[in-house]
C-alpha positions, 0 to 999 in steps of 0.5 A: 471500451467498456464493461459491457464487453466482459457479459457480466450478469445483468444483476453485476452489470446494473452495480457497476452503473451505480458504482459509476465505473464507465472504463475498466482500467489496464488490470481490469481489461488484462485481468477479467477475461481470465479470470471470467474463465476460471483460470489462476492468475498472477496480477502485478500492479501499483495501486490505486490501478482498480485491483479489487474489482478486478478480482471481486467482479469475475468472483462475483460473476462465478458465485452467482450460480447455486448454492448460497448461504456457503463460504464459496471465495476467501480473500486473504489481506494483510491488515485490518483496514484493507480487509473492510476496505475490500469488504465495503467495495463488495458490499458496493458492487454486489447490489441486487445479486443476493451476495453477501460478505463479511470481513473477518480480523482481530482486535474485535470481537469474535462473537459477532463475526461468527454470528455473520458467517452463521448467518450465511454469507458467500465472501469472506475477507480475513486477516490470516491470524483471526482466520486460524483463531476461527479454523481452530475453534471450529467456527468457520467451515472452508470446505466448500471454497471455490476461490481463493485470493491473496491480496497486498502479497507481499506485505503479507510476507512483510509482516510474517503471514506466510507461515498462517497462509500455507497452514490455512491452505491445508483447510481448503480444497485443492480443486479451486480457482486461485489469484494472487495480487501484490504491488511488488514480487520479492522472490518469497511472494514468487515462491508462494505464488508458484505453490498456489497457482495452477497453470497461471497467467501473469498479468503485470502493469506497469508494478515498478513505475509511478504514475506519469500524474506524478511530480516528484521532489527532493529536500535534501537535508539532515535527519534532525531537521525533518519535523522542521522542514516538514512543518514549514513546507505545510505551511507554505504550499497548498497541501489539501490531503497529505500522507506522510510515511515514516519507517516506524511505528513509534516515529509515526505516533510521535511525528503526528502528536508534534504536528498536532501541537503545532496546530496542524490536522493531524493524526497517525495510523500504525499498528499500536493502535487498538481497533477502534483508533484506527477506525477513528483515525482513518475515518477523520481522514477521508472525512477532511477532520484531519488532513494530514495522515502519517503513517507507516508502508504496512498501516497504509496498505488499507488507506483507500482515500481518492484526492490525496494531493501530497505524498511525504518521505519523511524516511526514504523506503529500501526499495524502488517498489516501495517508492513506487506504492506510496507515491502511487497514493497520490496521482489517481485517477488521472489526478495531478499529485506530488512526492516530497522526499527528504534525503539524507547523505545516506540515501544516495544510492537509492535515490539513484536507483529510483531515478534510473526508474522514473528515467529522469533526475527528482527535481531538487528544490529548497526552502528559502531561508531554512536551515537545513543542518549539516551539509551533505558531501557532495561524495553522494551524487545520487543526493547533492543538488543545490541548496540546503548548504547552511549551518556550515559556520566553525566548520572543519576544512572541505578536506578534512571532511571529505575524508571522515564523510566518504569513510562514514559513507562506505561503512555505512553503505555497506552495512546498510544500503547496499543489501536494502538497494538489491532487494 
């Protein structure tokens, strides 16, 4: 199979050679003949799985008839990376069909993106806020747009857009073909999708499973001990590109500047950066100046770096989906890659559910002489496994643990888990 099959344009078909895809991908293969017939379409999958040129070539394909010099497809995304990440992958694909794209987002200048869209390009890629800063002031026209894609929709819910999206939606026309993409489903993005989408199709690949190039490892140990542990493991495995992801922001930052005072290549990117930090950051990444990237889910949605060896959990996510998308940075392209996940005793019950995913338990393993703090009770089964039993001297008895742990386990289960684990 190949993509000679799909009858693209002969100007796309030439891109596709020189871009070097040879085989579409299971997205692309179930996605592309839809939309290749103007239908609406709901695509679910991991990523790293080909999403972006599974909706850029069917719009590429659909632009190239007449007119030009006309805002004709809008491709919404949820940051700023992912929005020059699709717009270079446009940009790679649209080769000698005179198409031209421009990416649209904040933290830089307005001036210069108004001068590119006057100049008249047929794909805009936005953020939704810079992209109402332009409807208001006037200074992008939406009327002639015949397809609308929202791209990474669920991190657009994550990070507050919906509102921005249903009130860009009143600016283009309703008779328009339509696509929504997203790794995960919650009920919100559903909602969303069902008001967007016209008569659909549901195109899902296998969005909750990771994938089989995949290892996956548990490191059992205290909250306190992370930035130790995380240290000793960079420096006795062969870890070439690793992504480490932390659940906030000023965790992020901190946990980069102390690798790097410990003599490490390593930089952050997270959402307190200005622009040009950002760009600095994710450039010295797929350069190879830093080997080493931590960063938070939502700054990590516009990483699209091939050969990530190692992904970390420094904080485990709340969900089995966002397990699933940040290991899948690792293990592309049928590239062997491993998953690192430092657990405390409060991550039991989500560590059970993301094995019930997987079928299969997360191998534990342990460094050899490293104190792992406190040790966890084994009242957590989804956790307790061997090693990481040290710093246990002038303890309390078993009993008397046990006792205080399982308390401290309901009550925090209950505040905490078990809503994130049912998501």
């Amino acid at each position: 199979m190949n993509f000679e099959q799909f009858n693209f344009h002969p100007a796309i078909t030439t891109t596709i050679k020189k871009a070097g895809y040879a085989v579409p991908t299971p997205i692309q293969v179930q996605s592309i003949p839809h939309l290749l017939q103007g239908k609406d379409l709901l695509g679910l999958a991991q990523t790293g799985t080909g999403k972006t040129a599974a909706f850029v070539l069917p719009t590429l394909q659909r632009l190239q008839q007449n007119p030009r010099k006309k805002t004709r497809a809008l491709i919404l995304t949820p940051t700023r990376e992912l929005a020059e990440q699709i717009h270079e992958n446009i940009t790679l694909l649209t080769g000698k069909t005179g198409l031209r794209s421009c990416s649209i987002y904040g933290g830089v200048s307005k001036i210069g993106q108004i001068k590119k869209m006057n100049s008249g390009v047929e794909i805009v890629v936005a953020c939704p806020g810079r992209l109402l800063d332009h409807i208001n002031s006037k200074t992008i026209d939406l009327k002639n747009i015949e397809v609308l894609i929202l791209d990474e929709a669920d991190q657009m819910f994550d990070k507050g857009f919906l509102p921005d999206i249903r009130r860009i939606l009143k600016h283009i026309p309703k008779n328009r073909q339509s696509m929504v993409f997203s790794a995960t489903m919650p009920g919100e993005i559903r909602h969303l999708a069902e008001d967007i989408l016209s008569d659909h199709v549901t195109v899902q690949v296998d969005h909750e499973k990771p994938a089989a190039t995949i290892s996956h490892v548990l490191f059992q140990v205290t909250q306190s001990r992370k930035t130790a542990l995380l240290k000793n493991i960079l420096q006795g495995k062969d870890m070439a590109t690793t992504l480490v992801f932390t659940r906030t922001k000023h965790k992020a930052k901190n946990l980069a500047r102390q690798l790097e005072k410990a003599g490490f290549r390593a930089t952050s990117l997270q959402g307190n950066m200005s622009q040009n930090q950002r760009k600095l950051a994710m450039e010295g990444f797929k350069t190879g100046k830093f080997n080493i990237l931590v960063a938070t889910d939502i700054a990590a949605r516009g990483i699209d770096v091939s050969g990530i060896s190692h992904v970390v959990n420094y904080d485990i996510p709340d969900t089995v989906e966002a397990y699933t998308h940040r290991t899948g940075r690792t293990g592309r392209a049928e590239k062997k890659g491993e998953a690192f996940s430092f657990v405390t005793s409060e991550d039991g019950k989500i560590i059970q559910v993301v094995e019930r995913t997987l079928g299969q338990k997360i191998r534990r393993e342990t460094v050899a002489d490293f104190d792992y703090g406190q040790d966890i009770p084994s009242s957590h089964p989804g956790v307790h496994g061997k090693g990481g039993r040290k710093g246990n001297a002038g303890r309390k008895p078993a009993s008397v643990r046990q006792r205080k742990s399982k308390s401290r386990q309901r009550s925090s289960f209950g505040r905490t888990r078990s809503t994130a684990v049912n998501k």
